[in-house]
N, C-alpha and C positions, 0 to 999 in steps of 0.2 A: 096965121097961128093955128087953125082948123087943120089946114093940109100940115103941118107940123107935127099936131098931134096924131095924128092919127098914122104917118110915115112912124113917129116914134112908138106907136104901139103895135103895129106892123111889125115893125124892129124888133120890138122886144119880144112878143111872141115866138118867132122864128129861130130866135138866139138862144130861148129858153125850151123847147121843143126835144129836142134830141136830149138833154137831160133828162127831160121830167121817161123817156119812152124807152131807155136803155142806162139805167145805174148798172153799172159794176164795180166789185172791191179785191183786190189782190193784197190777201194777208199774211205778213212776212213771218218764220220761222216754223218749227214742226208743232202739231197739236195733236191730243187725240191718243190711238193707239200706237200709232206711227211713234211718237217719241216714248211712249208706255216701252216697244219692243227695244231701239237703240238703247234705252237705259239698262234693259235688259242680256243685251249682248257685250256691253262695256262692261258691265259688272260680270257677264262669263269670263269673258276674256281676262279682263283682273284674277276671278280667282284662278284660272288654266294655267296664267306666269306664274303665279304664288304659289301653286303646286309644282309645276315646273323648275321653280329653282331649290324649291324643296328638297325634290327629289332628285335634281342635278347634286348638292351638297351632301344628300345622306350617302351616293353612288360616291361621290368623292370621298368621305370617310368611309364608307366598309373594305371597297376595293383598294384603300391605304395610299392613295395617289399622291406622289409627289414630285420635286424637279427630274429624280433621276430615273424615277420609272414609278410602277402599281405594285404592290401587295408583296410578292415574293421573288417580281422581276423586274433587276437591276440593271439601267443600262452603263456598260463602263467603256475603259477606252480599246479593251482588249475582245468586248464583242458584250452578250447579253449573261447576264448571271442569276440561275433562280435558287433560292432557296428553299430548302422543305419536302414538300409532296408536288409532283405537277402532272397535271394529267394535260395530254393534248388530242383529241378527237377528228382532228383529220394529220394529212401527213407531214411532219418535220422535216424542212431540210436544211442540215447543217454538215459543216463542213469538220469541225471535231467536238468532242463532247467530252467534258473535265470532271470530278470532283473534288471537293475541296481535297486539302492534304493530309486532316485527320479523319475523314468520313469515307466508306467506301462507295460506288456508284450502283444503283440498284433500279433495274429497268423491270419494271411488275404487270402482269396481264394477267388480265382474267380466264382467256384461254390460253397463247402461247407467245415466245416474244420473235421473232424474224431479222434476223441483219441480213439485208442484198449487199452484195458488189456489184457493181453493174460498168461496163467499158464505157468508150468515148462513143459506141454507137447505140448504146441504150439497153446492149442485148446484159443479161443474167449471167456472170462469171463467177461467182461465187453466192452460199445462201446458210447461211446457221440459223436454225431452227432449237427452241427449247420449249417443249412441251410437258405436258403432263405426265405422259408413256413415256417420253422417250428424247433424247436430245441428236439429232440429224444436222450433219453437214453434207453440202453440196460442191464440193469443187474439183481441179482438176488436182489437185496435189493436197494432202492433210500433214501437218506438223505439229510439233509439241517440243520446245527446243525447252533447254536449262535457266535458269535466272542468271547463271554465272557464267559468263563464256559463249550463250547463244547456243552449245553445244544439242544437235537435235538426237531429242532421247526417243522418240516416237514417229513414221511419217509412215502415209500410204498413198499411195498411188492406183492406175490401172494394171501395173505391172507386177508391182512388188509390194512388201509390208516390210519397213526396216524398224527395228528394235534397239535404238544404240544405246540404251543404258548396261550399266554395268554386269546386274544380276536381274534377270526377271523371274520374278516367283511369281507359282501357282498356289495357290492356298486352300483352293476345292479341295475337296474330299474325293473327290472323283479325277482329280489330279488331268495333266493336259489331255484333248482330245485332239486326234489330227486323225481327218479323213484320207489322205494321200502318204506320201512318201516323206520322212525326213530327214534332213541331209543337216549333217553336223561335226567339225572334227571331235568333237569330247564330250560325254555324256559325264556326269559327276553329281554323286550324292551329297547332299547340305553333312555335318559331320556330325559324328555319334546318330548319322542315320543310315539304314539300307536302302539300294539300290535296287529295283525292283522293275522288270520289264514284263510286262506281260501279257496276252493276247486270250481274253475269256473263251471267245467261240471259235477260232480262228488260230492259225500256223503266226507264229512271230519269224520273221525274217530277218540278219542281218546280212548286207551282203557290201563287200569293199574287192576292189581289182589286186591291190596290193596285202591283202589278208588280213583278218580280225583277230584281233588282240584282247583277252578278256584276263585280268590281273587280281589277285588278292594279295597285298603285300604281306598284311598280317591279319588274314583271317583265312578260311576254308573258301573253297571254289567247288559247290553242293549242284549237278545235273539232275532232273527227277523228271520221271516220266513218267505214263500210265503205260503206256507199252513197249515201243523198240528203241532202243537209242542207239544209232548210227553215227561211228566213225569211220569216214571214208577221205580215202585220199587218191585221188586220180592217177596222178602222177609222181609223188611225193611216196615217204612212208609216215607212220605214225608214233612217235617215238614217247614213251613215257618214262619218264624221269623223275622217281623219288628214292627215298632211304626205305619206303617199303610200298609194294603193290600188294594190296589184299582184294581180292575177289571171293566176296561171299557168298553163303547159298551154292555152290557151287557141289554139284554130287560126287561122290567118293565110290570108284570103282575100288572091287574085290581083287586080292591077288595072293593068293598060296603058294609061299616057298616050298622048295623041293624039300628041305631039310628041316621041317619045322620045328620049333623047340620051344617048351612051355618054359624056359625061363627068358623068351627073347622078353627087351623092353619092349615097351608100347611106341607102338608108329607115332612119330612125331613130321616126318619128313615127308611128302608126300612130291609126288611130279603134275606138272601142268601138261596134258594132252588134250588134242583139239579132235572131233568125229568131221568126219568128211561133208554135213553140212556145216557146218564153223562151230559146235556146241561145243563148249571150253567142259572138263571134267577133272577130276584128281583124280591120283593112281598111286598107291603106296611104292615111295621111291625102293631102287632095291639096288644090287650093285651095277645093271645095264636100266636099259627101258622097258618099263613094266606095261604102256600104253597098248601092247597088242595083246598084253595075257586081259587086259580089264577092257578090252573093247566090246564085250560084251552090252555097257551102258549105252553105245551109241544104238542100239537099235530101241532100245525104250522112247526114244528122240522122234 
């Protein structure tokens, strides 16, 4: 019983040893600051979604969001449709642009607005430009045809400028300007108005192969010079044809009849003689030619 005891005290010492010389405790869930901060982050995050869908819902009512589109763009089955004002900050591409059928189409910049034509390889074939100064087009051919018929009233090219409207009026005050030559069969005044050609600093020219023609049906046909006015004919003669030719200003040679008599009438009749530089003169008619008794005027010439 002695060796028993003392085996079992032996025993129990050894058994009880390693407790008493290393306690430890492992305590389960968070304590401390440590679960101070998670509370603290759960609650950020709560409120972040709470604003988050706040301000998801206010974006979906201002921007007017619905099944078929946002605010003032609709989408349909013939392509996209906006309504109102729309401004777009980078570049559009589309393939045709509508507006409604009572409203007209109105494309607004703040500096100027730009249509390209561009080919199949990228390059620049055409460019209408509308700015402030000035409105410029770019292409190889400009048109302007009728609403009725397609009929082109306006077109320019590198070659030529065609006009096919009816009448083109000038309205200036200073009426057309043309730096070159113009070629035209018919010049014609608007009515109950005159016809006026005229050349301020400068010679007016009219020149045709087949001869010019200048008419007054029913008015005067008025030449005015400041100095010479020359009628010449090359080859031709000059032929003048009215019920009467008067040439005024024209001086009056002297002629003393052999028989003279204080009850003659008074000269009414006079003859047309020319001095050997071409100077036209009267000469009182008599019964022959009186032009060599009064040639005395030509030497005044």
């Amino acid at each position: 019983f002695q060796m028993t005891r003392e085996q079992y005290i032996l025993a129990t010492q050894q058994n009880s040893l390693p407790r008493t010389e290393n306690p430890q405790f492992y305590p389960v869930g968070i304590y401390g600051w440590r679960k101070r901060c998670l509370y603290f982050f759960v609650l950020l995050l709560l409120v972040t979604m709470i604003v988050n869908l706040a301000m998801t819902i206010w974006i979906l009512k201002v921007m007017n969001f619905t099944v078929d589109g946002m605010g003032n763009l609709r989408v349909t089955k013939k392509g996209i449709r906006l309504e109102g004002i729309s401004e777009f900050l980078l570049p559009l591409y589309v393939k045709e642009i509508n507006s409604r059928k009572d409203s007209p189409l109105v494309l607004q910049s703040d500096r100027n607005v730009t249509v390209n034509a561009r080919n199949h390889m990228g390059q620049l074939t055409g460019q209408l430009t509308v700015g402030a100064d000035a409105v410029e087009a770019q292409c190889k051919r400009f048109e302007v045809r009728s609403s009725e018929g397609g009929r082109v009233l306006f077109s320019a090219d590198e070659d030529e400028i065609v006009i096919g409207a009816d009448r083109l009026k000038v309205t200036g005050t200073e009426g057309a300007v043309f730096g070159h030559s113009v070629e035209t069969p018919h010049i014609r005044a608007e009515p109950s108005q005159d016809l006026k050609l005229e050349s301020p600093t400068r010679s007016l020219v009219m020149e045709a192969p087949r001869g010019v023609q200048v008419n007054a049906a029913a008015g005067d046909l008025k030449a005015t010079c400041r100095k010479e006015l020359h009628l010449q004919s090359t080859e031709g003669e000059i032929f003048l044809n009215a019920d009467t030719i008067r040439l005024g200003n024209l001086p009056v040679g002297s002629f003393s009849s052999s028989s003279p008599s204080s009850s003659a009438p008074r000269q009414t009749i006079y003859e047309l003689c020319a001095c050997p530089n071409g100077k036209l003169y009267l000469s009182p008619a008599g019964a022959g030619s009186t032009c060599q008794s009064s040639s005395n005027i030509c030497l005044w010439s």
